[in-house]
C-alpha positions in Angstrom: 23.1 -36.8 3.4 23.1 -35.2 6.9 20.6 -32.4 7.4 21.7 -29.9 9.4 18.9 -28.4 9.1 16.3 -30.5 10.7 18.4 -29.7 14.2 17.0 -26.1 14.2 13.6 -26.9 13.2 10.9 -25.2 15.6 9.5 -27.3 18.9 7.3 -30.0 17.5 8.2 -29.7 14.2 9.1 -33.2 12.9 11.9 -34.1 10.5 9.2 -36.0 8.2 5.5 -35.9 7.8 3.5 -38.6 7.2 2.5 -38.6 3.6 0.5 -41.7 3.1 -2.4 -40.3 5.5 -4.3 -39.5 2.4 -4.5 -42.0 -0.6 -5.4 -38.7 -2.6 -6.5 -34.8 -2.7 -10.0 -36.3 -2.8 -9.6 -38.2 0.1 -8.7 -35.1 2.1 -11.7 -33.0 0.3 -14.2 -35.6 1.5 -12.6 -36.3 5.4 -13.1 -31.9 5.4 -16.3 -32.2 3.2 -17.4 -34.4 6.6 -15.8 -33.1 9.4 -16.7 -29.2 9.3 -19.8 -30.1 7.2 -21.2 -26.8 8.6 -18.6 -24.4 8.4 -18.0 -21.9 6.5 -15.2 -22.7 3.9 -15.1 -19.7 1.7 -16.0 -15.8 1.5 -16.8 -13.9 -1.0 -18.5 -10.6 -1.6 -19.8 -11.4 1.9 -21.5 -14.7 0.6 -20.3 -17.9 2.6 -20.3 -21.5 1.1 -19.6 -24.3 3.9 -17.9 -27.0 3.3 -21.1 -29.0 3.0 -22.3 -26.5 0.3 -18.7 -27.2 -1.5 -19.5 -30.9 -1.2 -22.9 -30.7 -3.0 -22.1 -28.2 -5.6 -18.9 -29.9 -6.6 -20.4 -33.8 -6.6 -23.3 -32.0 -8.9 -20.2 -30.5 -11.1 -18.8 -33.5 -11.5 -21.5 -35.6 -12.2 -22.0 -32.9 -14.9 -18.4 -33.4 -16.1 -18.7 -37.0 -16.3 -22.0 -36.9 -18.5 -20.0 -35.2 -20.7 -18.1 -38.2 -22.0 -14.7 -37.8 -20.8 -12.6 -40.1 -20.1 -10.4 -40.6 -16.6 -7.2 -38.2 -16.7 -8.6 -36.1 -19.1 -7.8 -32.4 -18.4 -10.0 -30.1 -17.8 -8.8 -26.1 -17.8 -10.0 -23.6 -15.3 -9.1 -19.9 -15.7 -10.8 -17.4 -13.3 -9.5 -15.2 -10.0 -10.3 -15.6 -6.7 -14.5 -16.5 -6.7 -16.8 -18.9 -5.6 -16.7 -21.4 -8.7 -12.9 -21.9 -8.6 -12.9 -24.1 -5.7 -15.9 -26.2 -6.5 -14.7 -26.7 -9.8 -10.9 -27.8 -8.8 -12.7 -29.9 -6.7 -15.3 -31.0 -9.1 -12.7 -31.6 -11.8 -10.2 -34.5 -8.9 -13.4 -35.8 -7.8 -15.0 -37.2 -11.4 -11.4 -38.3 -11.9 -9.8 -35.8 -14.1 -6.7 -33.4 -13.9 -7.4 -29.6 -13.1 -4.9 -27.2 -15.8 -4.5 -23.9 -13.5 -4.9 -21.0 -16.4 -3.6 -17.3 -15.5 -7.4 -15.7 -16.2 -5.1 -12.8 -17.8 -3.2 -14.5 -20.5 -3.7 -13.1 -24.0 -5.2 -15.8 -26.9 -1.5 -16.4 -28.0 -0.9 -17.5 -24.1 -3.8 -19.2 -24.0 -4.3 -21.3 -27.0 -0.2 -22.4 -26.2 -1.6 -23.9 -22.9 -4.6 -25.4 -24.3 -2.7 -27.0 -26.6 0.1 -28.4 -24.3 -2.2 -29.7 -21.5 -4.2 -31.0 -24.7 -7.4 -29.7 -22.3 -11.1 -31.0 -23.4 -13.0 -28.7 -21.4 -12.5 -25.2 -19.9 -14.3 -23.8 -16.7 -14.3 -20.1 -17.1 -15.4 -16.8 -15.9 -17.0 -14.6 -18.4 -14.9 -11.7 -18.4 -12.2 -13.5 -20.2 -14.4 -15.1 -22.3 -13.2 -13.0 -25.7 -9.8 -14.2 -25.2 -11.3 -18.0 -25.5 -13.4 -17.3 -28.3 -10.0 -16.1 -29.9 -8.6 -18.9 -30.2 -11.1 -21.9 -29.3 -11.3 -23.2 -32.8 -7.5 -23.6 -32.6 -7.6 -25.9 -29.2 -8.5 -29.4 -28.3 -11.4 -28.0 -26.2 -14.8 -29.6 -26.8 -16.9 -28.4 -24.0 -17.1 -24.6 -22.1 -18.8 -24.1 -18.8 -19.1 -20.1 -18.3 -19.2 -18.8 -15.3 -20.7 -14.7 -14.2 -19.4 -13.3 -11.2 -22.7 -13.3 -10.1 -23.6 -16.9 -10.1 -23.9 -18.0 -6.2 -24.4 -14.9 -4.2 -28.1 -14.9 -4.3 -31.2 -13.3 -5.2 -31.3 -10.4 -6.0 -27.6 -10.1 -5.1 -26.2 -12.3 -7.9 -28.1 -10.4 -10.5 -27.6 -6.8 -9.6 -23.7 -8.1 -9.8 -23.7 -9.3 -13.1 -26.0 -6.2 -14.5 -23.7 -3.7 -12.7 -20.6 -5.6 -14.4 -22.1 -6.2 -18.0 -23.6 -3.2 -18.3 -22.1 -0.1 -16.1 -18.8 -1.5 -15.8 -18.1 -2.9 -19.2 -16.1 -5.6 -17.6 -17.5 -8.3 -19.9 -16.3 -7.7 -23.5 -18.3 -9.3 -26.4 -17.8 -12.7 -26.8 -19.4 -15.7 -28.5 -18.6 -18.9 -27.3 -22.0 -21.1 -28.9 -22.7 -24.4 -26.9 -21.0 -23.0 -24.0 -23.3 -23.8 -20.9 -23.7 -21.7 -18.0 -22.4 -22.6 -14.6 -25.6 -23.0 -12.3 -27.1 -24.6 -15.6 -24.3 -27.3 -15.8 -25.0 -27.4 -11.5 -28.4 -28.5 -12.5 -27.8 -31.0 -15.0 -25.5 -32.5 -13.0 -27.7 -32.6 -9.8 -30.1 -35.1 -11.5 -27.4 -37.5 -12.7 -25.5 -40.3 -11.2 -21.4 -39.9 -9.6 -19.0 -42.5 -10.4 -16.9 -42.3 -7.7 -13.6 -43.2 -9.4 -10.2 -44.8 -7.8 -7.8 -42.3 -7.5 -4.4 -43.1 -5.9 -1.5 -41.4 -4.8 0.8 -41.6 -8.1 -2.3 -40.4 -10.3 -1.6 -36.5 -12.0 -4.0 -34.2 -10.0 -2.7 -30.8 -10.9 -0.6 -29.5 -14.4 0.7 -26.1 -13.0 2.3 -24.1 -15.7 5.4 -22.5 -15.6 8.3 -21.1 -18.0 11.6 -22.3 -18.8 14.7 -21.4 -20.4 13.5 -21.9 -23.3 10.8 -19.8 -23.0 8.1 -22.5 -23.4 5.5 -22.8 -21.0 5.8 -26.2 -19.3 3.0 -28.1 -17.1 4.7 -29.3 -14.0 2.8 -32.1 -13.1 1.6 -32.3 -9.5 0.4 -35.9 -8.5 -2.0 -36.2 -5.4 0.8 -37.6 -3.4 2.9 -34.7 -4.3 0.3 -32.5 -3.2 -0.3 -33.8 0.1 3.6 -33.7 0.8 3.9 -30.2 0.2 0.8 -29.5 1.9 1.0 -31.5 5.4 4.7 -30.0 5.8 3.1 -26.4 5.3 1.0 -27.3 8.0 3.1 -28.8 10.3 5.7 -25.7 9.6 2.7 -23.5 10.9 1.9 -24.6 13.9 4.0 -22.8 15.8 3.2 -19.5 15.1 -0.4 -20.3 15.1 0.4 -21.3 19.0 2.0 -19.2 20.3 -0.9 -16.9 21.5 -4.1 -18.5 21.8 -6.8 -17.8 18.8 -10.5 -17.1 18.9 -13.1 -18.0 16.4 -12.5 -20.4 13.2 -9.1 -20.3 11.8 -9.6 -17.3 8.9 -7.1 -17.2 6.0 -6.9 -13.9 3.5 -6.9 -15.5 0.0 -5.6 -12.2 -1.8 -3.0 -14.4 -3.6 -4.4 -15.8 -6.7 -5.9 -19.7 -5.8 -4.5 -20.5 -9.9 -0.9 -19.6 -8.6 0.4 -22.9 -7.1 1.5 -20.6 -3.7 -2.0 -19.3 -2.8 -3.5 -23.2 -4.1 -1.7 -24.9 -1.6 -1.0 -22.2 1.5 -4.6 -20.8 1.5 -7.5 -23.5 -0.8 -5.5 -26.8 0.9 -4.5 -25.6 4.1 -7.6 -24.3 4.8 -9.6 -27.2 3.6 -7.0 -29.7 5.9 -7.7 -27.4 8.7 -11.0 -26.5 8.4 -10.1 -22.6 7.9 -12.4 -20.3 6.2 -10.8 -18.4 3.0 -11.8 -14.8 2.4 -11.6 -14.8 -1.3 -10.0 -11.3 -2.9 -10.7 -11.6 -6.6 -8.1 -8.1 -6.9 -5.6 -7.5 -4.6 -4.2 -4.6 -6.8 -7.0 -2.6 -5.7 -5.3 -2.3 -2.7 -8.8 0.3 -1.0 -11.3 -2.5 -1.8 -8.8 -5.5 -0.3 -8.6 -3.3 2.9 -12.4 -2.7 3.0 -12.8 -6.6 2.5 -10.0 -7.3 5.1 -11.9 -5.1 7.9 -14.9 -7.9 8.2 -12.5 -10.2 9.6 -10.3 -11.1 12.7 -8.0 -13.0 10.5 -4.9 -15.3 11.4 -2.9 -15.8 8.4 -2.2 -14.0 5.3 0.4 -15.0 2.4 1.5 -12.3 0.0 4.0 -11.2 -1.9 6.4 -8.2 -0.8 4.8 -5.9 -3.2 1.5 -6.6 -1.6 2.8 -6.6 1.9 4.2 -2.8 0.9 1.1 -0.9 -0.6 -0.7 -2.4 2.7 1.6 -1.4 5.2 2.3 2.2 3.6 -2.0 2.7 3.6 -3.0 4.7 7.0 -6.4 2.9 6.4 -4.8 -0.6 6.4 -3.4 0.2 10.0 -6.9 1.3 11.6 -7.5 -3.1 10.6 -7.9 -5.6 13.9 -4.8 -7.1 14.0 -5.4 -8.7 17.3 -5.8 -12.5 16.4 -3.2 -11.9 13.3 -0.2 -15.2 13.3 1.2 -15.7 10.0 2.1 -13.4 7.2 3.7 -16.0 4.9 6.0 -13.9 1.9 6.9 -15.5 -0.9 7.0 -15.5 -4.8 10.1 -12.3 -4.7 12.6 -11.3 -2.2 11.0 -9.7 0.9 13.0 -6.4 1.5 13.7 -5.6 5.2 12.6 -2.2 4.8 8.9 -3.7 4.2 9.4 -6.4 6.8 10.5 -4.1 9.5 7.1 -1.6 8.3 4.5 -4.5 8.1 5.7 -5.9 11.6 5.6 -2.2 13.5 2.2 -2.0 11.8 0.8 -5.4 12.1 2.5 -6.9 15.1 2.8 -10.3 12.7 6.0 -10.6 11.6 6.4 -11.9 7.8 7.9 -15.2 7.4 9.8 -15.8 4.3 9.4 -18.6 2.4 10.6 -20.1 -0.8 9.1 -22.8 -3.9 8.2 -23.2 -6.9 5.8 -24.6 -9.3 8.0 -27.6 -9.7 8.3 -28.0 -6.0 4.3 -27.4 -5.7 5.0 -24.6 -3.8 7.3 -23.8 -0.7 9.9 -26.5 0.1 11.6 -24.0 2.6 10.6 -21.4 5.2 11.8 -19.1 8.2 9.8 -20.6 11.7 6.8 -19.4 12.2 7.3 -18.9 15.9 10.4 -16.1 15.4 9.7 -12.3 14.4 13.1 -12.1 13.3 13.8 -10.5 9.9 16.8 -13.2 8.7 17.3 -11.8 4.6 17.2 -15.5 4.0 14.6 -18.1 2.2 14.4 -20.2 6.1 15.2 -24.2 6.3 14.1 -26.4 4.3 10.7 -28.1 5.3 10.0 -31.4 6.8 10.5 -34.2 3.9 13.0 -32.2 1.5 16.4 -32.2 1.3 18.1 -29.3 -0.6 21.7 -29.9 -2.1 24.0 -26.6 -3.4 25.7 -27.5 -6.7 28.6 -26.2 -8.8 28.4 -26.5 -12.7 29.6 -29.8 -12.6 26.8 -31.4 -10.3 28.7 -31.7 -7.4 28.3 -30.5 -3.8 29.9 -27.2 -3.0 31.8 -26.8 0.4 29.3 -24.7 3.4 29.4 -21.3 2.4 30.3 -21.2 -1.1 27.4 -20.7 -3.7 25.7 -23.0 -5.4 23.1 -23.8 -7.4 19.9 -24.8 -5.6 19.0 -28.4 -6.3 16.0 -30.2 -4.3 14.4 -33.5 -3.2 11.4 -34.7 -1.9 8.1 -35.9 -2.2 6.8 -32.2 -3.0 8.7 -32.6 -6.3 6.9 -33.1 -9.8 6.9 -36.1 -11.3 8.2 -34.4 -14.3 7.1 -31.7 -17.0 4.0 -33.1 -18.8 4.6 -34.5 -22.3 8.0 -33.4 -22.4 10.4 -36.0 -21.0 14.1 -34.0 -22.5 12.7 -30.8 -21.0 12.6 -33.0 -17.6 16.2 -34.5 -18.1 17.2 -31.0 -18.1 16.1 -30.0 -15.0 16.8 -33.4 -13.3 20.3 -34.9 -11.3 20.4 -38.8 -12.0 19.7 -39.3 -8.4 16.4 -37.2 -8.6 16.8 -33.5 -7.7 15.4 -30.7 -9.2 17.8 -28.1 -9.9 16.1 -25.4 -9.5 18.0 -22.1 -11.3 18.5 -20.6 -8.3 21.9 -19.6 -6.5 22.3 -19.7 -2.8 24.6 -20.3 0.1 23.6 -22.3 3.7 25.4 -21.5 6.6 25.8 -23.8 9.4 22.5 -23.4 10.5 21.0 -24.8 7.7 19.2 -21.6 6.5 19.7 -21.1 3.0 20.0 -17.7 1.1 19.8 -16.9 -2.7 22.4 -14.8 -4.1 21.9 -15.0 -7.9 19.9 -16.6 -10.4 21.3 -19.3 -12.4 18.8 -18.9 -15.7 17.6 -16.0 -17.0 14.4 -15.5 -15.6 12.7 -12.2 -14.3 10.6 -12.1 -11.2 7.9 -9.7 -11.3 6.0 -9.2 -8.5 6.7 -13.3 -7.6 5.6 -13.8 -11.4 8.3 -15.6 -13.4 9.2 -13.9 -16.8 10.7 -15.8 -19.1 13.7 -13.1 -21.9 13.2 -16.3 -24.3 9.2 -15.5 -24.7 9.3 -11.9 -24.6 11.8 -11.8 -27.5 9.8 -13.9 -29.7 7.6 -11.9 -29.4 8.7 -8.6 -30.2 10.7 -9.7 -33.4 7.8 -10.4 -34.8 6.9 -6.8 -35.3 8.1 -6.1 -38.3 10.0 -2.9 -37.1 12.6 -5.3 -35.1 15.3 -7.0 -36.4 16.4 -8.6 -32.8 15.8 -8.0 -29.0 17.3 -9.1 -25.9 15.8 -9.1 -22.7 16.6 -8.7 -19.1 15.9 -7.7 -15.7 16.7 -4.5 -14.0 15.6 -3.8 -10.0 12.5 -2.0 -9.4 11.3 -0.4 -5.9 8.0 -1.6 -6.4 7.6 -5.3 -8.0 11.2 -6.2 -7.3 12.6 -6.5 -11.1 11.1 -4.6 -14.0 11.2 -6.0 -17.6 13.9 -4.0 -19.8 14.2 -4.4 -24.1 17.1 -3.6 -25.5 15.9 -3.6 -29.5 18.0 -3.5 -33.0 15.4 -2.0 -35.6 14.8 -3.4 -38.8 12.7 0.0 -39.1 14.2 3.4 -38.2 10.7 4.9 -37.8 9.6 2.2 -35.0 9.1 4.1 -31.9 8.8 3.0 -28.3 5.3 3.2 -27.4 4.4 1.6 -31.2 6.5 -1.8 -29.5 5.4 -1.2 -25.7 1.6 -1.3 -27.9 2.3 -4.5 -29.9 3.8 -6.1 -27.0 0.4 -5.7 -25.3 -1.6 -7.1 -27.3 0.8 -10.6 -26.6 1.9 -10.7 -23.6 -0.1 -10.9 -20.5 0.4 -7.5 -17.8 3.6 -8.5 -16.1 5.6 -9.9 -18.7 5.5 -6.7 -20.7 8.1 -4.4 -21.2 8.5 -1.4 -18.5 11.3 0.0 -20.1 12.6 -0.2 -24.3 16.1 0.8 -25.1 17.3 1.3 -28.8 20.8 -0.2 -29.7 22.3 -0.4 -32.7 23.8 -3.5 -31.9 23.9 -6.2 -29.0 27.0 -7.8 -27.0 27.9 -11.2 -28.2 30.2 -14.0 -26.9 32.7 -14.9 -30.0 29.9 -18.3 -31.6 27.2 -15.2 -31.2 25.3 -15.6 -28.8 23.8 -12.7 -26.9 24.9 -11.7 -23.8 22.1 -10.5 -21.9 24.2 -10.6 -18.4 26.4 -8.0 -19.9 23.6 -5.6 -20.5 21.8 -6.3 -17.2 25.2 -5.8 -15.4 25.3 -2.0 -17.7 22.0 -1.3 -17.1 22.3 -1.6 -13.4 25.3 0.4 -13.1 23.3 2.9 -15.4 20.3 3.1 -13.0 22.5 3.3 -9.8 24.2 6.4 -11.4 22.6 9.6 -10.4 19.7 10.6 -13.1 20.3 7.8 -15.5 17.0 5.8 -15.1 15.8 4.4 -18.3 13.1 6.1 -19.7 
C-alpha cells in the first residue's frame, strides 16, 4: 500500500527504523546501564538514582526473583505510581527472564484479583499503600510471593524514615493490611545482593510486557508486548522527536517530566524507555492530580519534554504559579490518551512557548503509532501521521478500504503491534484483519496529506481523562446491587476530563437512591470508571431482538446537556 504519508514526514525522519538494533529490552537496559553509568536516571522527592545505581539494584532484584523458584516467562505483577522501585523492578523482572504485568495501583480487589487471575501472576511487587486491596483478595490469586515496597525505601537516612512515619502515621495513607510472608523491598535487595544472576537468553519474539486494557466485552485483556514490539514503538518515538528536540540547541542532560503514570503503556514507553535509550533523566511525579505539589516539583528543573494528557495540560496552564516555571529549554509537550482541545493548546503554547504535539496509540499498539511533527507549533485538530514502520488502513464495516476522505474505521500495522491478547486467542480474531491489522475501534478520516483525524468511536468505550472505560464492566457491576434490575451506560462530554461516565438505571427497588448506587459503585470500580452522573428510567431503548441501545441515549443525553439548564444532576 502506498503511504502518503511518509512524504510529509519531518527532515530526517526515516520511513523505517531499524528494529533489529536490540535483540531485546534488556539489551537496551544494559547498552544505557553502561553508557551513562554515572548519570542520573531518575528523580524523586529530590533523590537521584543513576543509571549505574539502576543497574545494581535491579541485578540484586533479580537475582532475588530467581531464588525464588520461578520459572522463565513467569509473570510477575507490579502495581505502584511513579517511585523509585518501579523502574528497578520492571527492569529487575525482563532481566531474570520474566514478564512484567503493569497493575493500575488504584484498582479495587474485584479489579485486582480479575488481573491476577488472567496474567496467572506468581509474584507481585507492590507499594504499601495498596496493600489492603491485595490482602483482599490474595488468597483468591495464583500469587505465591509479595515484595512490599514504603515510599520511603531509597531516599536515605534519615530521609526515608521520616517519609514513611509521616505517611503511616500523620497521614493515614497506609491502611491496615496483613500480607504474612510478604518481604520487604530493601530486604529482598539484600537477599538478592549475595546470590548468583543467571543471565538468561531473551530474544526479540519473547513476551516482555502484558499491558491491560478493556474490550467490548468488558473484560480486561493483557495485550502482550514482546521485546521486539517494544523496541519498534520505542526507536520510532525517538526518531519522531528529534526534530523538535533540534531545533534550538539544549543545555544540560536531556530532563523528561514523568507526571504520566510509568504503569500506563504511554508514560512506559515515552518517558521510562525513551529516557533510558537517550540517556534522559525522569523526574518522577507520583500525583499529578495535585496539580500545587507537580508545579513545586516541576520548578527544580529546566526540563525538555513533557507528555500529558489535555486535562493535565489545562489545570497547568490555567495556574498563575505554573507560568512563573523556566520554560526556557522546554521542546516537546507530547498530548495524548483524549482529544487535545484547541482552546488548551492555544493556552499552554502562549504560556509555555512549547507547543503540544498530538499524538495517538494504544495499549495494543504499545503506545503511539501516530503523531503531529515535532518541529511545527501548529495546532492541526488531528491525531498527526503515522510513525515510521506503521501503516494505518481506514475500513468500512465490511473490511474494505474506504475512498480518501470518507470515514473509516482505524485499522493498523506494524511491528509496534501486540502479538495478540494473552490467553485469549477468539478475543484476538476479533480485533484482527486476515492480513494482520489491528482494528482499532476508532473512526477517522486522512486527507491527502496523510494526517489522520478521528471522528467517532466505533465501540463503546468512554475516555476519561485518556483512561478507557469500558459500559460492559460498569453495568455488571451495578446490577448487582440488589436495587437495579438493568443499567446502560454511556458517555456524555465533559469540560474537564473530556467524557464523563453517565447511568441510565431501571430499579428493581423504588427506594434505591442515587448516592446509595454512586456508593456501591465505589466500592467496585476504580476512580475513573465510576459514575459522574445516574439517571432513573423506567425503561431503556431497544432495537426489535432487544438489545439496548446505548447510542440512542448518548445521542439524547447530549442534546439534553447542550440545551440551556438541562445538565444532569
Amino acid at each position: 500500500m502506498e503511504r502518503i504519508w511518509v512524504r510529509n514526514y519531518p527532515a530526517g525522519v526515516p520511513a523505517e527504523v531499524d528494529i533489529t538494533q536490540y535483540s531485546s529490552v534488556v539489551a537496551l537496559f544494559e547498552e544505557s546501564f553502561a553508557k551513562y553509568r554515572n548519570e542520573k536516571a531518575y528523580v524523586f522527592m529530590d533523590r537521584g538514582l543513576t543509571f549505574g545505581d539502576v543497574d545494581r539494584l535491579s541485578r540484586d532484584l533479580a537475582a532475588y526473583l530467581q531464588g525464588l523458584g520461578l520459572k522463565r516467562g513467569d509473570r510477575v505483577a507490579i502495581m505502584m505510581p511513579n517511585v523509585l522501585q518501579y523502574p528497578i523492578a520492571v527492569a529487575a523482572v525482563m532481566r531474570a527472564g520474566f514478564i512484567v504485568v503493569n497493575v493500575n495501583p488504584l484498582y479495587t480487589p474485584r479489579e485486582l484479583e480479575h488481573q491476577l487471575n488472567d496474567s496467572g501472576a506468581q509474584a507481585i511487587i507492590i507499594l504499601e499503600n495498596f496493600a489492603a486491596t491485595l490482602q483482599e483478595v490474595i488468597t483468591n490469586t495464583p500469587i505465591k510471593h509479595v515484595v512490599l515496597a514504603s515510599v520511603g525505601d531509597l531516599l536515605g537516612f534519615p530521609k526515608g524514615a521520616v517519609v514513611n512515619l509521616v505517611l503511616r502515621k500523620v497521614k493515614k495513607a497506609i491502611p491496615a493490611f496483613s500480607l504474612p510472608g510478604a518481604v520487604r523491598f530493601n530486604a529482598a535487595l539484600m537477599r538478592g545482593k549475595g546470590k548468583t544472576f543467571d543471565k538468561p537468553e531473551i530474544g526479540p519474539g519473547d513476551p516482555a510486557v502484558l499491558q491491560y486494557t478493556g474490550g467490548t466485552t468488558g473484560v480486561s485483556k493483557g495485550a502482550t508486548l514482546l521485546h521486539s514490539t517494544i523496541i519498534a514503538n520505542l526507536l520510532a518515538s525517538e526518531a519522531w522527536t528529534q526534530p523538535g528536540l533540534k531545533r534550538r540547541p539544549i543545555s544540560g542532560q536531556l530532563t523528561f517530566i514523568t507526571a504520566l503514570p510509568l504503569y500506563h503503556v504511554y508514560a512506559f514507553i515515552t518517558c521510562g524507555l525513551l529516557a533510558m535509550r537517550t540517556g534522559g533523566v525522569n523526574v518522577l511525579i507520583p500525583n499529578p492530580r495535585d496539580i500545587p505539589a507537580t508545579i513545586k516539583e516541576m520548578a527544580k528543573y529546566r526540563f525538555h519534554v513533557m507528555p500529558g494528557v489535555n486535562t493535565l495540560f489545562n489545570a497547568l496552564a490555567n495556574n498563575p504559579e505554573f507560568a512563573k516555571l523556566d520554560f526556557s529549554q522546554f521542546r516537546i509537550a507530547n498530548g495524548g490518551g483524549m482529544a487535545v482541545q484547541e482552546a488548551v493548546a492555544k493556552k499552554w503554547l502562549a504560556v509555555t512557548g512549547c507547543p503540544i504535539v498530538e499524538g495517538y496509540g494504544l495499549s495494543e499498539t504499545s503506545s503511539g503509532i501516530a503523531c503531529n511533527p515535532t518541529d511545527n507549533d501548529a495546532y492541526t485538530g488531528t491525531i498527526g501521521l503515522p510513525l515510521p514502520n506503521v501503516e494505518i488502513r481506514l475500513l468500512d464495516d465490511d473490511g474494505m478500504d474506504v475512498p480518501r476522505g470518507q470515514p473509516g474505521e482505524i485499522a493498523i500495522r506494524g511491528p509496534q503491534v501486540m502479538s495478540g491478547y494473552w490467553n485469549r486467542p477468539d478475543e484476538t480474531e476479533k480485533v484482527m484483519t486476515p492480513d494482520g491489522f489491528f482494528k482499532s475501534g476508532d473512526v477517522g478520516i486522512m486527507d491527502d496529506n496523510g494526517y489522520v483525524k478521528i471522528v467517532d468511536r466505533k465501540k463503546d468505550m468512554i475516555l476519561v481523562s485518556g483512561f478507557n472505560v469500558y459500559p460492559n464492566e460498569v453495568e455488571a457491576v451495578a446490577v448487582q446491587h440488589p436495587g437495579v434490575l438493568e443499567a446502560a451506560v454511556v458517555g456524555v462530554p465533559d469540560k474537564n476530563s473530556g467524557e464523563a461516565v453517565m447511568m441510565f438505571v431501571v430499579r428493581k427497588d423504588p427506594a434505591l437512591s442515587k448516592e446509595a448506587l454512586a456508593e456501591f459503585c465505589v466500592k467496585h470500580l476504580t476512580g475513573y470508571k465510576k459514575p459522574k452522573y445516574i439517571e432513573f428510567r423506567d425503561d431503556l431503548p431497544r432495537t426489535n431482538v432487544g438489545k439496548i441501545l446505548r447510542r440512542e441515549l448518548r445521542d439524547q443525553m447530549i442534546k439534553e446537556m447542550a440545551a440551556p439548564r438541562s445538565v444532569p444532576n
